[in-house]
C-alpha positions in Angstrom: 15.5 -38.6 78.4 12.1 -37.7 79.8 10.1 -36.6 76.4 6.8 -35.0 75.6 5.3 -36.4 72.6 2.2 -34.0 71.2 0.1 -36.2 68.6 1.3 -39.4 70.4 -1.9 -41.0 70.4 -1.9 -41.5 66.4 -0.8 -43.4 64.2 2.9 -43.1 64.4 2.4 -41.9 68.1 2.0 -45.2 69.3 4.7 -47.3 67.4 7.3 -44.3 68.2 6.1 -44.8 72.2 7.3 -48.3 71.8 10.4 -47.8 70.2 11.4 -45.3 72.5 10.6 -47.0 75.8 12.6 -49.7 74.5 15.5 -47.6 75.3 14.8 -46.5 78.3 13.5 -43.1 77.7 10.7 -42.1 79.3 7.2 -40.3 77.6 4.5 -38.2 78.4 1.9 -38.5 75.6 -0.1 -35.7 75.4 -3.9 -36.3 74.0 -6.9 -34.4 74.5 -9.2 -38.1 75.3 -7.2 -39.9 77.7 -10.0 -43.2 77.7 -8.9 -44.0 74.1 -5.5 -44.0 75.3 -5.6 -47.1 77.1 -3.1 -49.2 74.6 -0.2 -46.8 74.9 -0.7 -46.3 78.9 0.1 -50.0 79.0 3.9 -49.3 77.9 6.5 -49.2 80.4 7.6 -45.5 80.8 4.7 -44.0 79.4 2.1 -41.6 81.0 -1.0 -40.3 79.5 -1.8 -36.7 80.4 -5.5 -35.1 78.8 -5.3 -31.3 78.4 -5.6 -29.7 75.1 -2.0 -28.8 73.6 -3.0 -25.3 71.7 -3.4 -23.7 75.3 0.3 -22.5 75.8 0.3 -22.0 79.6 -1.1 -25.2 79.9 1.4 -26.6 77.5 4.5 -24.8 79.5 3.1 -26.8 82.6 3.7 -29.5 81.0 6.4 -29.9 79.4 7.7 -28.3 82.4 11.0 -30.9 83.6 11.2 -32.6 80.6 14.5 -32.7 78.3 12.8 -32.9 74.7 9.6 -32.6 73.2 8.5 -34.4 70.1 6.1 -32.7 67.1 3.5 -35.5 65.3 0.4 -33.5 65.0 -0.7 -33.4 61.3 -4.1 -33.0 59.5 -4.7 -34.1 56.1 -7.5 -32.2 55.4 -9.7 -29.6 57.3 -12.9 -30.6 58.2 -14.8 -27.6 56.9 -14.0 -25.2 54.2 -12.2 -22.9 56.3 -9.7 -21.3 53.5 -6.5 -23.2 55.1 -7.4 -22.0 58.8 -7.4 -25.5 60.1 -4.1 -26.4 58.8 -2.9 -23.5 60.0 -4.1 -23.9 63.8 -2.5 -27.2 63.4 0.9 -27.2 61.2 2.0 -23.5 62.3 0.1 -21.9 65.4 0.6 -25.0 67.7 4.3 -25.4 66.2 5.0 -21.8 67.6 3.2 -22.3 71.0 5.4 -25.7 71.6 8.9 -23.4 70.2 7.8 -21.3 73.2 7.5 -23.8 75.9 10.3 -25.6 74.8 12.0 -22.0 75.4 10.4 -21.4 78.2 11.0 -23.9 80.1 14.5 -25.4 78.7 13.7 -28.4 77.2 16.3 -27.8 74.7 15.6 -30.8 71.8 13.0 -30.2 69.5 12.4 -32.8 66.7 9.4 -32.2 64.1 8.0 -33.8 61.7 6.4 -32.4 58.8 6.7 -33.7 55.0 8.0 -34.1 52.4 7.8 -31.2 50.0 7.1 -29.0 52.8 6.6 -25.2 51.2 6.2 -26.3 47.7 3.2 -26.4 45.2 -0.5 -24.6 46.3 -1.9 -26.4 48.9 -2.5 -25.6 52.1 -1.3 -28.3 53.9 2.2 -28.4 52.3 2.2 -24.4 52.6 1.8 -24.1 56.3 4.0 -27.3 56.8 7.0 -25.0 55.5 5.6 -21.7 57.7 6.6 -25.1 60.5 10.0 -25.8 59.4 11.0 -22.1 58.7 10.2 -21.4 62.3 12.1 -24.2 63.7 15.0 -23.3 61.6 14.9 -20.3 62.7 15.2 -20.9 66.3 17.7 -23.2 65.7 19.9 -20.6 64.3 19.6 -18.1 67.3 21.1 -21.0 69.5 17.6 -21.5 71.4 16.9 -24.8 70.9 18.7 -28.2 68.9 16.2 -29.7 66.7 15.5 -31.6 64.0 12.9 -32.3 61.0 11.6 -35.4 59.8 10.3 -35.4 55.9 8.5 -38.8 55.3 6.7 -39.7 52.4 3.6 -41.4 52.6 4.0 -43.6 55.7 2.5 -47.4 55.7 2.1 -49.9 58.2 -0.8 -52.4 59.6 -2.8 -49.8 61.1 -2.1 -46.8 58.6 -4.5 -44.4 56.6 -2.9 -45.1 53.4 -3.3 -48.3 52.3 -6.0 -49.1 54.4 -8.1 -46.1 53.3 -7.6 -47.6 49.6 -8.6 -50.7 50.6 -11.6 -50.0 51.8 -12.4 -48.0 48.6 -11.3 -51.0 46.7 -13.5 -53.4 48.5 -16.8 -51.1 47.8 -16.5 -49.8 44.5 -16.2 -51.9 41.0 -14.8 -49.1 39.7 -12.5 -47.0 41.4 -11.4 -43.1 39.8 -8.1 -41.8 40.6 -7.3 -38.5 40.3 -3.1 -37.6 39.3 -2.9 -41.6 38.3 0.4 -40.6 37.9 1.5 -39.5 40.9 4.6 -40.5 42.3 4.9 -41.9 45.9 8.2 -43.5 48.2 5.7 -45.5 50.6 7.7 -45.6 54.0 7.5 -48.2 56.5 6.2 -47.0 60.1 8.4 -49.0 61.6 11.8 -47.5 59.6 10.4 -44.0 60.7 10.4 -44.5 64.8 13.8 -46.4 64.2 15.0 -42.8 62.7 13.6 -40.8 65.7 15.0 -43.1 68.1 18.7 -42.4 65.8 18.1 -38.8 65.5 17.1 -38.2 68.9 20.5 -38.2 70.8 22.9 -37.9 67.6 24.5 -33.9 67.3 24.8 -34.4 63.5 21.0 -34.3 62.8 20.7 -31.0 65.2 19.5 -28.2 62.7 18.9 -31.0 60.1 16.3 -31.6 57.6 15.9 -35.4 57.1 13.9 -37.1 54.5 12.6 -40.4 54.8 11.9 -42.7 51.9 11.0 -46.4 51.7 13.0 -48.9 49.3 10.5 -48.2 46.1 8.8 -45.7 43.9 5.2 -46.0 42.9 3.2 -44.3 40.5 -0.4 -43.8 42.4 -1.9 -45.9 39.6 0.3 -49.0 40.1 0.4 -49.0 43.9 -3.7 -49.1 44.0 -3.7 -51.7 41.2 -1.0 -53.8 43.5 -3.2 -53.1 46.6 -6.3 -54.4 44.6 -4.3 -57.7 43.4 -3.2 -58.6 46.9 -6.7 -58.1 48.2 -7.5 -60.8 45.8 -10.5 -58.3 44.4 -11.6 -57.9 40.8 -11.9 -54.0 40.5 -11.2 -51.1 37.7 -8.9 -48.6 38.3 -9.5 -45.9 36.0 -6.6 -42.8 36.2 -8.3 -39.8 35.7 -7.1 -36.4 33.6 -6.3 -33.5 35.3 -9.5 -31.5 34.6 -11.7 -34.2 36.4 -9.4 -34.7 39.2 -9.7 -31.6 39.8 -13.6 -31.8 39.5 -13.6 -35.0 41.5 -11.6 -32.9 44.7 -13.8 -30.3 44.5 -16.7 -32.9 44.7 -15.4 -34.2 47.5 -14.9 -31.6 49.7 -18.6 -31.4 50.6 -18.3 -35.7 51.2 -18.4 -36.7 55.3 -14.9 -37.9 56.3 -13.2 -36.2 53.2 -11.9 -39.2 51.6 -10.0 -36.3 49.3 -10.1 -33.2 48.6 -9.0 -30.2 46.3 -6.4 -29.6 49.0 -4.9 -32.9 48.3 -5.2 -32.8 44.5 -2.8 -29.8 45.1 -0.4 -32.0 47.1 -0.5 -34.4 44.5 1.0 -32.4 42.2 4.1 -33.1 43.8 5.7 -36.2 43.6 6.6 -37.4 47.2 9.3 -39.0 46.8 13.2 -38.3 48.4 15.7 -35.7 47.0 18.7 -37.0 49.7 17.1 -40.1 51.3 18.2 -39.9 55.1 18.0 -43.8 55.4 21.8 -44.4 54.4 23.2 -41.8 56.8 21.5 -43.1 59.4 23.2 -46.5 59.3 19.2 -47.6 58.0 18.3 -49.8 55.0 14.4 -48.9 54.2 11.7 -52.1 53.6 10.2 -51.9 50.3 6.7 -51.7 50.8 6.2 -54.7 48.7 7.8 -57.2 50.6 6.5 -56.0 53.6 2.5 -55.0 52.9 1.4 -58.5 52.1 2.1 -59.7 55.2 -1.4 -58.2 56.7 -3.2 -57.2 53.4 -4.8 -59.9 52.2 -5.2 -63.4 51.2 -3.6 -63.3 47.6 0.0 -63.4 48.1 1.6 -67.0 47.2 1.7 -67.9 51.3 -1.8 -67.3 51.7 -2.6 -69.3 48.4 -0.7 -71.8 49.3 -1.7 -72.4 52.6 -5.5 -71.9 51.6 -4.6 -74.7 49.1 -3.5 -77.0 51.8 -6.7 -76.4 54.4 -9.2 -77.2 50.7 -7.4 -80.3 50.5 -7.3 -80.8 53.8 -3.6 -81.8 55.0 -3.2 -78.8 57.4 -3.2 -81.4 59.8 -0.5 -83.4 58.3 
């Protein structure tokens, strides 16, 4: 299938190129800074086109003779205080302008991803995810188009937000405040996630389907920082905060360069993110656990790193 893939250049954008060009699909990863592209250009079957997707001529041009077009764009938070406008641009007004060029132009598969508890709870970024999936339900069920949503949970990998973002927290601070310590969490590998698109892409039971995706384990917010802080081998409190300061502490850093968190995502967190009807099983898929998988590029504390740390001190890495 020829694809175009809008938020290809992130995160997940670059790992889902790879699976899918192992299959002989070809991709057109749209990105509005083609120079910082450079690694996914590189991949057999992959272009890189720079325009800017939220122009919807421009987007009808091209998606123009493709078969399917693939939905990653995402924001966490908004980088002003713009009252939910910037999720909205991105979660809902440049879902509707990619519904209309896939129309348009009859690239009839349309697979999203959003996230899990999409519509529920007051923020703003799980609010205009569901204004997303509502629409592409809807023109699903007038026959216009076959498509599909993704739910993950919080997705990890080597290169992730997530755990990295924590880390770097954990390696600055001696103290670290958590706001909703309690929070629950189904950490999902990056790597199970493009394995479901590539499933999902071509299979007519997931057409009109929600699909939630969940990794092997549940984590309460607290415990997963306090693992990530043992595995980076650091020496660092983690102090759970109550509800009045987390909210105090979102507020706080709204007004903080780079928005490390927000009131926005205090609101998310008051909903646990973790699966209702885990798509994993139906899909023939067996998710990794985040803890066997994590260590593997977090740090030097696990019993591997220990142990070979032990043998280069003593000197017998030679033997």
């Amino acid at each position: 299938m020829k694809i175009l893939v809008l938020g290809g250049s992130g995160f997940v954008g670059g790992h889902l190129a790879r699976r899918l060009s192992q299959d002989g699909h070809q991709l057109t990863i749209a990105t509005r800074y083609a120079p910082g592209c450079r690694d996914l250009a590189v991949i057999p079957a992959v272009t890189v086109r720079q325009f800017d997707p939220h122009d919807g001529d421009e987007l009808v041009r091209q998606l123009d003779g493709h078969d399917a077009a693939i939905n990653l764009v995402g924001i966490l938070n908004e980088r002003i205080a713009g009252g939910g406008k910037g999720f909205r641009r991105a979660h809902v007004e440049l879902v509707e302008k990619l519904i209309d060029a896939c129309v348009h132009t009859g690239a009839r598969r349309l697979i999203h991803m959003s996230a899990l508890n999409a519509g529920q709870g007051d923020s703003q970024y799980l609010k205009t995810r569901g204004e997303a999936e509502q629409m592409v339900e809807e023109v699903f069920r007038q026959g216009k188009l076959d498509t599909t949503v993704m739910r993950p949970s919080t997705i990890f990998g080597p290169d992730d937000s997530f755990l990295n973002r924590f880390a770097g927290l954990l390696k600055i601070s001696p103290v670290l405040p958590l706001a909703r310590p309690q929070a629950r969490f189904a950490p999902v590998y990056v790597g199970d996630v493009v394995e479901a698109f590539a499933r999902v892409l071509e299979r007519p039971e997931s057409f009109g389907r929600i699909h939630e995706l969940c990794g092997g384990e549940e984590w309460a917010m607290i415990d997963l920082v306090c693992w990530l802080r043992d595995q980076l081998g650091l020496k660092r409190a983690v102090v759970g905060l109550p509800d009045a300061l987390g909210r105090l502490q979102g507020l706080a850093f709204d007004f903080v360069p780079g928005k490390p968190f927000s009131s926005d995502n205090y609101k998310s967190l008051l909903v646990d993110s973790v699966c209702t009807d885990n798509a994993f099983g139906e899909l023939g898929m067996e998710p990794w656990p985040m803890s066997e998988l994590a260590p593997a590029w977090l740090g030097t504390n696990t019993r591997q790193h220990r142990y070979q740390r032990y043998r280069r001190q003593a000197r017998r890495d030679k033997e």
